[in-house]
C-alpha positions in Angstrom: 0.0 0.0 0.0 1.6 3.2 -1.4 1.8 5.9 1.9 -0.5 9.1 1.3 1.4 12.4 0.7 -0.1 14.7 3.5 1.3 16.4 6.6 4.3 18.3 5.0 7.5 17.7 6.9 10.6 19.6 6.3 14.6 18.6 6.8 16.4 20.8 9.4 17.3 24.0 7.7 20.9 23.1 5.5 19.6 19.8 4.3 17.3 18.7 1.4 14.3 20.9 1.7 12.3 18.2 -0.3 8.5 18.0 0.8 7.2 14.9 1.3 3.6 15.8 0.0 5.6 15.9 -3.6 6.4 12.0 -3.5 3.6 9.9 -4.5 6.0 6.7 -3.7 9.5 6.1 -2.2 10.5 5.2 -5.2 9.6 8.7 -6.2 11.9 9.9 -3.2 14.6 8.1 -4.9 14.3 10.4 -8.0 13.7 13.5 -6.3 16.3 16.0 -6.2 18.7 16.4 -3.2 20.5 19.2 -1.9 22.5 18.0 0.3 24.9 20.3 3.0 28.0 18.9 4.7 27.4 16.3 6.4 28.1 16.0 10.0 28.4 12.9 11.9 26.3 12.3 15.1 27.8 12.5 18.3 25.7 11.0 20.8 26.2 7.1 21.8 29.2 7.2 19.7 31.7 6.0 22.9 33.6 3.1 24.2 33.5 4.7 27.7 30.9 2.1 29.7 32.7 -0.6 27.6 36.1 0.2 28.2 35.1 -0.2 32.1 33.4 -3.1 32.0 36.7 -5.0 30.3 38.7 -2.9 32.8 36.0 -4.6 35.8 36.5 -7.7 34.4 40.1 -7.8 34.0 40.1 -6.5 37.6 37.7 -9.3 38.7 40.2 -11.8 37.0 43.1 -10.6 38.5 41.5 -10.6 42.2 40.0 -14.5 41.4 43.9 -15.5 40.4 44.8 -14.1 43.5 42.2 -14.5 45.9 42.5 -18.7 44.7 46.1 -18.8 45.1 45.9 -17.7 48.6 43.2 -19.8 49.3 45.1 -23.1 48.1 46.0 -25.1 50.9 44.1 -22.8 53.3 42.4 -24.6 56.4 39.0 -23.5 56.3 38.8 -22.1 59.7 41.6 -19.0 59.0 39.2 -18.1 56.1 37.4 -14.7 57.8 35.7 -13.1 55.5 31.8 -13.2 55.8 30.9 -14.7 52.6 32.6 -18.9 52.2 35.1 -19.0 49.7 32.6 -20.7 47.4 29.9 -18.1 47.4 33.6 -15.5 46.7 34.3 -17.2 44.0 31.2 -17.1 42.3 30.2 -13.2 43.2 33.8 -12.4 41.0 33.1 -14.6 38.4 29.3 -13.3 37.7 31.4 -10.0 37.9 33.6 -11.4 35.1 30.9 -12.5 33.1 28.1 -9.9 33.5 30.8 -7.0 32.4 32.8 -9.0 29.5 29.3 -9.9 28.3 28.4 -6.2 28.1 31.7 -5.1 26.3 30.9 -8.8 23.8 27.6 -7.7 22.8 28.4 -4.6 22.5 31.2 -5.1 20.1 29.0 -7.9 18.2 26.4 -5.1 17.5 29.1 -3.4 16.5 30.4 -5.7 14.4 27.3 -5.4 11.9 28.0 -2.5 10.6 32.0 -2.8 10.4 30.7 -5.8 8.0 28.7 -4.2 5.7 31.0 -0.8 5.7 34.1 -3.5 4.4 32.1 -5.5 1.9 28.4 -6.0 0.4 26.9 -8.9 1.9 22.9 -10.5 2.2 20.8 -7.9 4.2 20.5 -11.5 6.0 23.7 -10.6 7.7 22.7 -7.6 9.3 19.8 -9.6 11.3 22.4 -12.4 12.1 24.7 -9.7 13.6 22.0 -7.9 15.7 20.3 -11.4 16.9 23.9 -12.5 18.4 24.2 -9.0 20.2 21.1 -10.5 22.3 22.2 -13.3 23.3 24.1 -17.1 23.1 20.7 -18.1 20.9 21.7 -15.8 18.5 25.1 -16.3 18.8 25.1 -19.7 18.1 23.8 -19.4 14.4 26.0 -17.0 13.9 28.6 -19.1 14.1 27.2 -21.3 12.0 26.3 -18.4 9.9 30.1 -17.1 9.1 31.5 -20.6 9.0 32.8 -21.2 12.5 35.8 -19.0 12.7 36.0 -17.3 9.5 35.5 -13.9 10.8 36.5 -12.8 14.1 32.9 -12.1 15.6 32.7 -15.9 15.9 35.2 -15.2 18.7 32.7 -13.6 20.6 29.7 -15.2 19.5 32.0 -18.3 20.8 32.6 -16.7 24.0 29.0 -15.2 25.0 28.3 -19.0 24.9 30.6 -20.1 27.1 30.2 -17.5 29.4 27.3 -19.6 30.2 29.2 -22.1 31.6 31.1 -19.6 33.4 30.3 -19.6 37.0 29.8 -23.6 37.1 33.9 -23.8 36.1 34.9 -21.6 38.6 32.7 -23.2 41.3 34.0 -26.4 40.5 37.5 -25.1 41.1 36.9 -25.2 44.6 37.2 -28.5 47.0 37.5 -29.4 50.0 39.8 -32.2 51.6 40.4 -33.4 55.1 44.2 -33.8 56.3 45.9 -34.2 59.2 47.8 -31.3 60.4 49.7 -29.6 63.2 47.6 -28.0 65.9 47.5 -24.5 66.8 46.7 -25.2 70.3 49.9 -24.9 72.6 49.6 -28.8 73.3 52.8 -31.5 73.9 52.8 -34.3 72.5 55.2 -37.0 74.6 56.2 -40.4 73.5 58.3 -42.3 75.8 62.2 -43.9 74.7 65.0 -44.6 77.2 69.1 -43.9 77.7 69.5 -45.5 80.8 67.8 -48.4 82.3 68.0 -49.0 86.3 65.3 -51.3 87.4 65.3 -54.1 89.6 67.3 -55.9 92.9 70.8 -57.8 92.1 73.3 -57.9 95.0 75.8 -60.0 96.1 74.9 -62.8 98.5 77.8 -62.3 101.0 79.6 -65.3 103.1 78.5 -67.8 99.7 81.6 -68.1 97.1 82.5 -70.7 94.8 85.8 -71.9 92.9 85.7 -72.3 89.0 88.6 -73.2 87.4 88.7 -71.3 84.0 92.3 -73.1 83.2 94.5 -75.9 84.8 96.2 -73.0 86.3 93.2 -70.3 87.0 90.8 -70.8 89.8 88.5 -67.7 89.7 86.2 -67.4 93.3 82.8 -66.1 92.2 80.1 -64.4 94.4 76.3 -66.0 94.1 73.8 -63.1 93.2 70.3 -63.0 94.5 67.8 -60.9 92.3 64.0 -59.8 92.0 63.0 -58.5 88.6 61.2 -55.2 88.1 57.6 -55.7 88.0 57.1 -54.3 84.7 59.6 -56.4 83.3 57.6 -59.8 84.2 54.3 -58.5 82.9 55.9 -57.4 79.4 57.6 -60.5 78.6 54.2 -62.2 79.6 52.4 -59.9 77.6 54.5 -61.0 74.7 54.4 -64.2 74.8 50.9 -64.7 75.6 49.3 -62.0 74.0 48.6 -63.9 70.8 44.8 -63.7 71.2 44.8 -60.4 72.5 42.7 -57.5 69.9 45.0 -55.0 71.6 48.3 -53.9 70.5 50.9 -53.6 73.2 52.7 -50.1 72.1 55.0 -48.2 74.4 53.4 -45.1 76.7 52.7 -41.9 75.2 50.7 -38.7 75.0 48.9 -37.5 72.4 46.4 -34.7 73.7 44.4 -34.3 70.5 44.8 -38.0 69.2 46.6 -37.1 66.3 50.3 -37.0 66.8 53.5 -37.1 65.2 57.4 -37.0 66.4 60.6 -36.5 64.6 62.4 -39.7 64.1 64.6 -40.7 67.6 66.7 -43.1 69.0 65.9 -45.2 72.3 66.9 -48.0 74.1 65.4 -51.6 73.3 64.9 -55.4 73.4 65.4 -57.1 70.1 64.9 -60.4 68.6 65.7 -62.6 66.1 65.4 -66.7 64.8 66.7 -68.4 62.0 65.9 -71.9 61.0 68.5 -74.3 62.0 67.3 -77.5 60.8 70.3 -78.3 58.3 72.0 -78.6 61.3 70.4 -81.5 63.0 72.3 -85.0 63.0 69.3 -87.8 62.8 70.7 -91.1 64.3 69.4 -94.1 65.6 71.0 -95.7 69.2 70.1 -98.7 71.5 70.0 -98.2 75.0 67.8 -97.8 77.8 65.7 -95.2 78.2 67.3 -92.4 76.8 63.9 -90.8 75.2 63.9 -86.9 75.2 60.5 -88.1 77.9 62.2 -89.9 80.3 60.2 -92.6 82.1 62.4 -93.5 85.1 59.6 -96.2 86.7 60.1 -97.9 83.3 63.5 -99.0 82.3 63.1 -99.5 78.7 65.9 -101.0 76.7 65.6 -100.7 73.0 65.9 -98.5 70.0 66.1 -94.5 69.6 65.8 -92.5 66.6 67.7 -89.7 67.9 67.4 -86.0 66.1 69.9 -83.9 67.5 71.7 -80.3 67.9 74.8 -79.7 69.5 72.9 -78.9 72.8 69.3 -80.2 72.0 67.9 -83.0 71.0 64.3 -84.6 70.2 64.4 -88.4 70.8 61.4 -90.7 70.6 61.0 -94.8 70.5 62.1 -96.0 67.1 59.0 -98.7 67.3 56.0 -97.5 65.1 53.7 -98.4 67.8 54.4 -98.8 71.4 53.3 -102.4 72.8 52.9 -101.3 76.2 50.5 -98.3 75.3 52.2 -96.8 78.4 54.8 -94.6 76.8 54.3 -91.2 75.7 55.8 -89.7 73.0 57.9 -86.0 73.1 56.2 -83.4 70.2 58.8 -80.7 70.9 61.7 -80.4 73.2 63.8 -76.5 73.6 66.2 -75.7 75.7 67.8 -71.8 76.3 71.4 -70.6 76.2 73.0 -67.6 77.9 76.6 -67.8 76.3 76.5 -66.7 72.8 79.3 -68.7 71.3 77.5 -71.7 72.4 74.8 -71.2 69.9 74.2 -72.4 66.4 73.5 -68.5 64.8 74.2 -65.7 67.2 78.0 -66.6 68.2 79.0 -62.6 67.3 76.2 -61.3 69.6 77.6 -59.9 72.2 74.6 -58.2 73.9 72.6 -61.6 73.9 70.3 -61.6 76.8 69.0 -65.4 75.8 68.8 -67.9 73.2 65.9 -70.4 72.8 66.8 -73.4 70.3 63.2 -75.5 69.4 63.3 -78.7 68.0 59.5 -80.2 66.4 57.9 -82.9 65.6 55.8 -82.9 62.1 52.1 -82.3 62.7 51.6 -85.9 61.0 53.5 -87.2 63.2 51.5 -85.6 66.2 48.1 -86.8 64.9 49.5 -90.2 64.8 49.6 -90.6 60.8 53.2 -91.7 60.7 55.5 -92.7 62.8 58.6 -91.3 64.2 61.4 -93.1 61.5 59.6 -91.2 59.0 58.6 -88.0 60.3 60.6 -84.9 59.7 61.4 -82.2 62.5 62.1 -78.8 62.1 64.1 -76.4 64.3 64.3 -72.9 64.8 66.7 -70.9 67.0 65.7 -67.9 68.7 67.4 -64.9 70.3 66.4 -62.0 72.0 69.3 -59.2 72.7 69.7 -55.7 73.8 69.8 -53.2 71.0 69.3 -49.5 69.9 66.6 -48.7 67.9 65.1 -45.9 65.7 61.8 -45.1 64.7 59.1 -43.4 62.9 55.9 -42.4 65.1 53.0 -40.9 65.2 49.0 -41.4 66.8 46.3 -41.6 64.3 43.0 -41.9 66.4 44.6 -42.7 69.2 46.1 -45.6 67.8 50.0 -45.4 68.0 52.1 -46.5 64.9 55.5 -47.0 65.0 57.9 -48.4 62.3 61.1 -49.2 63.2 64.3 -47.9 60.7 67.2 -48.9 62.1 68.8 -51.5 64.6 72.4 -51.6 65.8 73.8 -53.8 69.0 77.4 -52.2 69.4 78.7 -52.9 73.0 81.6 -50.8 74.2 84.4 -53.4 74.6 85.3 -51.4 77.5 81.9 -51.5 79.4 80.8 -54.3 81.9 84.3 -55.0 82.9 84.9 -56.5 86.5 85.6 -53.7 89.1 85.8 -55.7 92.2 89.2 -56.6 92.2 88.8 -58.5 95.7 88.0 -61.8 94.3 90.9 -62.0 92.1 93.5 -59.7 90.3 92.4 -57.9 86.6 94.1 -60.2 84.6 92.3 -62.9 86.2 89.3 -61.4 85.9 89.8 -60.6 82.3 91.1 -64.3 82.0 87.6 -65.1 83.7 85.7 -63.0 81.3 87.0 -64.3 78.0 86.2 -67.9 79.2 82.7 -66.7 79.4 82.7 -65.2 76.3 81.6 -62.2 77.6 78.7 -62.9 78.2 76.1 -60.8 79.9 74.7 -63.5 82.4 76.2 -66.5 83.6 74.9 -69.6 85.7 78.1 -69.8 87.6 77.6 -66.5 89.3 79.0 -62.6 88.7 81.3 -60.2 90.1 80.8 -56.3 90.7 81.1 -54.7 87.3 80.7 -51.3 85.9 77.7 -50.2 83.5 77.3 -51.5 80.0 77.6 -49.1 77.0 75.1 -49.5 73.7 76.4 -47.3 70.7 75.8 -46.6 67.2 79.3 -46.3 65.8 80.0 -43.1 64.5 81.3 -43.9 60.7 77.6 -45.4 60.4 75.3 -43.0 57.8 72.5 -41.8 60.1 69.5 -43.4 58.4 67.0 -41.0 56.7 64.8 -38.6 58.9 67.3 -39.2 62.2 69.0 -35.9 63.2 72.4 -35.6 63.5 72.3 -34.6 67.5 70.4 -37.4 68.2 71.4 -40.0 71.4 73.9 -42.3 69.9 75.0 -43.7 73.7 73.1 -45.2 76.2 73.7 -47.4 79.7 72.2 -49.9 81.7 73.3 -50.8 84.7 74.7 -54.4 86.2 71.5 -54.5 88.5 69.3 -54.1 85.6 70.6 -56.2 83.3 71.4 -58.9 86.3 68.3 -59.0 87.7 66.2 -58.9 84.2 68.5 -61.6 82.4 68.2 -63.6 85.7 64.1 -63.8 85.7 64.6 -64.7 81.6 66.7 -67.8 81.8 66.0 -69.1 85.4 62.4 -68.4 85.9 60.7 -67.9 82.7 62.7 -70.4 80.4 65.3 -73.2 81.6 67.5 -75.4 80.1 65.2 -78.0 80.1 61.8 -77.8 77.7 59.6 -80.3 76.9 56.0 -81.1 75.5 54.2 -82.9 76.4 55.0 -81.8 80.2 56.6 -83.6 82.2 57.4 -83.6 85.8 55.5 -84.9 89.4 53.0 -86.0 88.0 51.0 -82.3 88.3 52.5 -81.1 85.4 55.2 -79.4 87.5 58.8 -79.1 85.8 58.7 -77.0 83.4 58.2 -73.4 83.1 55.1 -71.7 81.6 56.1 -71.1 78.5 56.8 -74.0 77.2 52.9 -74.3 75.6 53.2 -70.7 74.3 56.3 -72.3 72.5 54.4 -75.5 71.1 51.4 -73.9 70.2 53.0 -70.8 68.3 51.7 -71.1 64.7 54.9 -68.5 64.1 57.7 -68.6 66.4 59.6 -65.5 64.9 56.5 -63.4 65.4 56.4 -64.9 68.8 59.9 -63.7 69.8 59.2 -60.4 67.9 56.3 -60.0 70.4 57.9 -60.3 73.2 60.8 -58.3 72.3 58.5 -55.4 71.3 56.7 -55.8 74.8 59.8 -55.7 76.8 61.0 -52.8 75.1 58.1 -50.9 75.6 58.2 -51.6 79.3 62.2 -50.1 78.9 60.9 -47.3 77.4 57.8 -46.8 80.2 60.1 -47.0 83.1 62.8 -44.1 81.9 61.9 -40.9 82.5 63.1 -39.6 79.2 60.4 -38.4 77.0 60.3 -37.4 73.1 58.5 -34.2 72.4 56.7 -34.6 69.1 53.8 -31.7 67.5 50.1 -32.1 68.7 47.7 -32.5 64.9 44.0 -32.2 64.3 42.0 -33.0 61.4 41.9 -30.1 59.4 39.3 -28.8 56.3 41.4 -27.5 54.0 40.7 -25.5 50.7 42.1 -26.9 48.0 41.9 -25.5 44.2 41.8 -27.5 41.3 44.1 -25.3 38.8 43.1 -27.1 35.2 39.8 -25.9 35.6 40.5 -22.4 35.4 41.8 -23.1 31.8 39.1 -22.7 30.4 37.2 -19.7 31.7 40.4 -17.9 31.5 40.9 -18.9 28.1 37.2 -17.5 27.3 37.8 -13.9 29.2 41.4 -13.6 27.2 39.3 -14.7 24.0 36.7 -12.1 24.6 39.2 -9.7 25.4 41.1 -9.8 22.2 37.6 -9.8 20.3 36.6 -6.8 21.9 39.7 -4.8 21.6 39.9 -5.8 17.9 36.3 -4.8 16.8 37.3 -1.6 18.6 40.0 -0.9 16.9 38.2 -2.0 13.7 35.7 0.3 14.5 38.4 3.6 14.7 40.4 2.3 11.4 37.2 2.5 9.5 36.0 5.7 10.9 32.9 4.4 11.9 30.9 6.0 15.1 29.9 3.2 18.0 26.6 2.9 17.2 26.6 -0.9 18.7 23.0 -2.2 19.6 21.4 1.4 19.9 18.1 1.1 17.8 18.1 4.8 17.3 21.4 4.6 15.2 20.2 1.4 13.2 16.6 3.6 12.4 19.0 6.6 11.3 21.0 4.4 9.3 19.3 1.4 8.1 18.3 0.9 4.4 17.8 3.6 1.9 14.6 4.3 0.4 15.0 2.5 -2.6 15.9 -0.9 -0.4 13.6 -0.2 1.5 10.4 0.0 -1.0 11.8 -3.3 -2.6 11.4 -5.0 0.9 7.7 -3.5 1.7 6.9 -4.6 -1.7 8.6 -8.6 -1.0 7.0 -7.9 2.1 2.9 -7.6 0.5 4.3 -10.1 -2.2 5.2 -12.3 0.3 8.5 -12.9 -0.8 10.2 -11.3 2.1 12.5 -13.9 3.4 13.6 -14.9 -0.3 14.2 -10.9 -1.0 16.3 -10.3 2.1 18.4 -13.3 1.3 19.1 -12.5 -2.0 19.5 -8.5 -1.5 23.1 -7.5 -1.2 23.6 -4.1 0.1 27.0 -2.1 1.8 27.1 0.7 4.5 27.6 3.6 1.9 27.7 7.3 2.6 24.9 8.6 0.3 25.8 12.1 0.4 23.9 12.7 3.7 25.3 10.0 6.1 25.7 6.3 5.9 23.4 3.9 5.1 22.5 0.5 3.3 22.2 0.6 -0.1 21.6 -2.2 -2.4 25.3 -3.1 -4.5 24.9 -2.1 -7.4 25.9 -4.7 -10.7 
C-alpha cells in the first residue's frame, strides 16, 4: 500500500528541503532532487567509555580471582574470615567477570554489523544475524554457524557469549574441600616415651657364699652368688609378649597424644630385640640302643631298645624308634627346647655380644602328632631364637589414638670397655679378664657374677645416620649391672630353663617346666612370637625411663584446595573475549565508523535507503520477504547525507 502524501514535513534548515507531499511513492523519493549540505556525523552514543570499564571490571575481577584462589590453596577452612565462604567469593567475582565482559561482547557484536557491511556487500541477512547474536548465546550460536565457524572474528565472541554460560559452574568447580591431618595451633605437647638408661630391679651380692671355678688348669676364679628380684614391669611385658597372641589390643610403648593425632621426629631409644633363624640343616638324625634315653624320660620304666635320635649340638628330640608302642604306656615327646645364655655356644648368634637369651626349638611334624606316621619317618624342624639388647630408631605418630610406629634402624654395638669387672677383691684384673673371656663375655652367667661397671650401647660413629634421624640425636646409652642382672636372671632361670619339653613332664601335676613352654608348642609363628615379646619388653624399657620425646600435637583439618586445570578454560574465554573486543574496537576507529553498537536509534538513522527499503515493503505484501532479504546485497555507503545501506549495485 503506497503511503498518502499529506502532513508536509521539512529537513532541518541546511539539508534537502524536499517536501514529502511531492512524493507519491518512495521510489519517487529516490528520484527526487537532493540538496545536500556537509554532512556532519552524530555524536551521541558514539563512545567506548561504559565498555572500556566493564573489560577494565573484568580484567580486575580476574586478576583478584587468580589471587584470591592462590591464597586460598592449601588454606584450612577455619583462618578463612571473611563473611561470605570462599565458594559463594568465588562465584560473586566470576558473575562480575561474566556480566561485564558480556556487556563489552555484545556490545562489540552489534558493533560488528555494521563494520561488516562498511568493508564488503553482503545478504541484508547478515545484518539480522549480527544484531540477533548481540542478544544473546541463541543468537550467537547461528551466527557461528552463519560465518562458517571462525571465518571472521565475531565468531570469537559469538563463541565466548556462549561459554560465558558455563562460566560460574567452572569456577565453582574449582573449589574443594579435603580433610588432612595437620599440626595444631593449640599450645599442646605431645610425649612419646624412649629410654638412655635403664635401672630397674634388685641384684646384690649374696655375702659369706663363694664358689671356685677353674677357667684353666692354672686359674681358679672365686665367684660371688647373686640373688635378684626383677622389676615388675619387666615380668608382665615378657608375659604380655608371649601370651598376647589372642589379645585385639596392640601392646605399644606409653605416650601422649592430647588431640589424638600425633606425630614425632624420628629418635633413637633404648630396646629389646629379637631374632630366629631356621636351623634345621643342622640337625644329625641317628638311631642308638640303650635304655631309656627318650627326650620323655620314664624312670619307673627302664626301657631298653631303639632310639631314633634328632639332635643339635645342645638339644635334641628323641622318641622310640618302634612304630607303635606295645605297652601303650609310653608317651611320646612333640617338641623339646632348651635356652642358652653364652653366645658362642649357639648355632647362629655366636658374634652377639649383647645376647640376653637364646631359645633353640626342636618339632615334631604335625603328621607325626596326629598319629599318621611314625617317628622313622617324620621330619622335624628347628628354629633358633634370640632376644638381645639393641638401639633402635623409629618413625611415630597417633592416628586416632592408635600409635604407629615403624622401626628404621637397629644396631647392637657394645663398648668393649663397658661391663668389665671392678671388684678386684676376688681376684687380680688379669684374672678377671682371664675369667671374662672364658665366658665369652657374656652378659649373664649360671656360675655367678662379680661387681662390674655399667654396659655401654652405641651406634658407631662412621655409620650413615639413616633418613629422617637428626644428627644430635642420642647415639650412647647405659644400663646398669643391676638391671641387666636381675632382668636376664628372671629370663633364663624363671621364665625359660634349660630344660623344655611337651608334652609336660614332671611330678606327676604337670610341675617341671616353666610356663612357656605351651606358648612355645602352640605358636603357629615362632619368629613373630619372639618379635612380640621383644617389642613388649622394650616398651616396658621405654615406660620406666623418665626420658620423653617431644613430638607436634595435629587435628584433622578442612582445607581448601583449588583444582588449577579448571581455570583453563574460563580464562581462556575472558582472554578470548578480550582480544575480540579490543579488535572490533579498533576496527571500528580504522574505518572511521561511530559506535553505534545495539542502539536502535542509530540502526533507524541508518538502516536501508529508500530505494531498499520500497523493494522490501513490496517482497514484504508479495510475500516474498525472506527470499528478497536473502538475495538483496547491500553495503554501508555514505549517500551524500550519512551512511546507510544501499543495495550493490551490478
Amino acid at each position: 500500500m503506497m503511503e498518502s502524501a499529506e502532513n508536509q514535513q521539512l529537513i532541518p534548515e541546511g539539508e534537502s528541503t524536499i517536501p514529502r507531499k511531492s512524493l507519491n511513492s518512495e521510489a519517487a523519493l529516490l528520484r527526487a532532487p537532493l540538496h545536500t549540505a556537509h554532512y556532519i556525523a552524530p555524536t551521541r552514543n558514539t563512545g567506548w567509555v561504559w565498555e572500556y570499564f566493564a573489560l577494565a571490571l573484568s580484567a580486575s575481577a580476574v586478576t583478584a580471582l587468580i589471587v584470591l584462589l592462590a591464597y586460598m590453596n592449601d588454606l584450612p577452612l577455619s583462618h578463612w574470615k571473611a563473611i561470605v565462604s570462599p565458594t559463594t567469593t568465588v562465584s560473586i567475582l566470576a558473575a562480575t567477570i561474566r556480566v561485564s565482559l558480556s556487556f563489552a561482547i555484545s556490545s562489540c557484536l552489534g558493533q560488528a554489523k555494521w563494520t561488516w557491511f562498511k568493508k564488503q556487500p553482503d545478504k541484508l541477512l547478515a545484518f539480522k544475524r549480527f544484531d540477533d547474536a548481540s542478544r544473546g548465546p541463541w543468537g550467537s550460536f547461528w551466527l557461528i554457524i552463519w560465518v562458517k565457524a571462525l571465518y571472521h572474528i565475531a565468531a570469537i565472541g559469538a563463541a565466548v557469549t556462549i561459554l560465558l554460560l558455563a562460566f560460574e559452574p567452572s569456577f565453582q568447580a574449582i573449589i574443594t574441600f579435603d580433610c588432612r591431618i595437620d599440626s595444631s595451633d593449640a599450645e599442646l605437647e605431645a610425649l612419646l616415651g624412649r629410654s638412655e638408661f635403664l635401672d630397674t630391679g634388685t641384684y646384690y651380692a649374696y655375702e659369706g657364699i663363694s664358689g671356685a671355678i677353674a677357667i684353666s688348669p692354672n686359674t681358679t676364679v672365686t665367684i660371688v652368688p647373686y640373688v635378684s628380684q626383677p622389676d615388675l614391669g619387666l615380668v608382665s611385658g615378657i608375659n604380655s609378649g608371649f601370651y598376647n597372641l589372642s589379645s585385639a589390643k596392640r601392646q605399644t610403648a606409653s605416650f601422649a597424644c592430647p588431640t589424638a593425632n600425633c606425630t614425632w621426629t624420628a629418635f633413637t631409644t633404648l630396646a629389646v630385640c629379637s631374632a630366629c633363624n631356621d636351623v634345621t640343616s643342622s640337625i644329625k638324625r641317628h638311631r642308638e640302643e640303650a635304655n631309656d634315653i627318650g627326650t620323655l624320660k620314664h624312670h619307673d620304666m627302664q626301657i631298653y631298645t631303639n632310639w631314633t635320635i634328632n639332635a643339635l649340638p645342645r638339644l635334641n628330640l628323641t622318641n622310640m624308634s618302634t612304630a607303635e608302642d606295645d605297652t601303650g604306656q609310653l608317651t611320646p615327646a612333640y617338641m623339646s627346647a632348651t635356652r642358652l645364655v653364652n653366645h658362642q655356644h649357639t648355632i647362629t648368634f655366636q658374634n652377639l655380644s649383647t645376647m640376653m637369651t637364646a631359645v633353640q626349638i626342636i618339632k615334631a611334624s604335625d603328621e607325626y602328632i596326629h598319629g599318621n606316621i611314625p617317628w622313622d619317618d617324620s621330619p622335624v624342624t628347628a628354629i633358633e631364637c634370640a632376644l638381645y639388647f639393641c638401639v633402635n630408631a623409629y618413625k611415630s605418630h597417633v592416628v586416632q589414638g592408635e600409635l604407629e610406629e615403624e622401626p628404621i634402624a637397629s644396631w647392637s654395638e657394645r663398648d668393649p670397655n663397658s661391663f668389665a669387672v671392678t671388684d678386684t677383691s676376688l681376684a687380680s684384673p688379669e684374672v678377671l679378664e682371664e675369667w671374662d673371656r672364658w665366658n665369652n663375655y657374656s652378659l649373664y652367667s649360671d656360675y655367678g657374677d662379680a661387681q662390674r661397671s655399667d654396659l655401654k650401647l652405641f651406634i658407631p660413629h662412621n655409620d650413615p645416620l639413616p633418613f629422617g634421624l637428626p644428627e644430635n640425636v642420642t647415639t650412647v646409652f647405659t644400663l646398669t649391672q643391676r638391671a641387666i642382672g636381675s632382668t636376664l636372671h628372671f629370663i633364663n632361670e624363671d621364665f625359660f630353663s634349660e630344660t623344655m619339653v611337651w608334652p609336660l613332664q614332671g611330678d606327676g601335676l604337670g610341675r617341671g617346666a616353666p610356663p612357656v613352654v605351651q606358648a612355645l608348642y602352640q605358636s603357629t609363628n615362632i619368629s613373630e612370637t619372639f618379635q612380640k615379646a621383644s617389642q613388649s619388653i622394650t616398651n616396658w624399657i621405654r615406660d620406666t625411663s623418665n626420658a620423653t620425646h617431644v613430638g607436634t600435637t595435629q587435628e584433622w583439618t578442612i582445607r581448601i584446595h583449588i583444582e588449577w586445570p579448571y581455570i583453563a578454560a574460563p580464562l581462556a574465554a575472558f582472554i578470548a573475549g578480550l582480544v575480540f573486543c579490543a579488535f572490533s574496537i579498533a576496527e571500528t576507529h580504522k574505518l572511521g565508523l561511530d559506535a553505534w553498537k545495539t542502539n536502535m536509534i542509530a540502526a533507524l538513522t541508518h538502516s536501508v535507503d529508500a530505494e531498499t527499503r520500497a523493494q522490501l515493503r513490496y517482497a514484504y505484501r508479495h510475500g516474498f520477504l525472506d527470499k528478497a532479504v536473502n538475495a538483496m546485497s547491500v553495503r554501508l555507503e555514505d549517500a551524500g547525507h550519512g551512511l546507510e545501506l544501499k543495495i550493490k549495485q551490478t
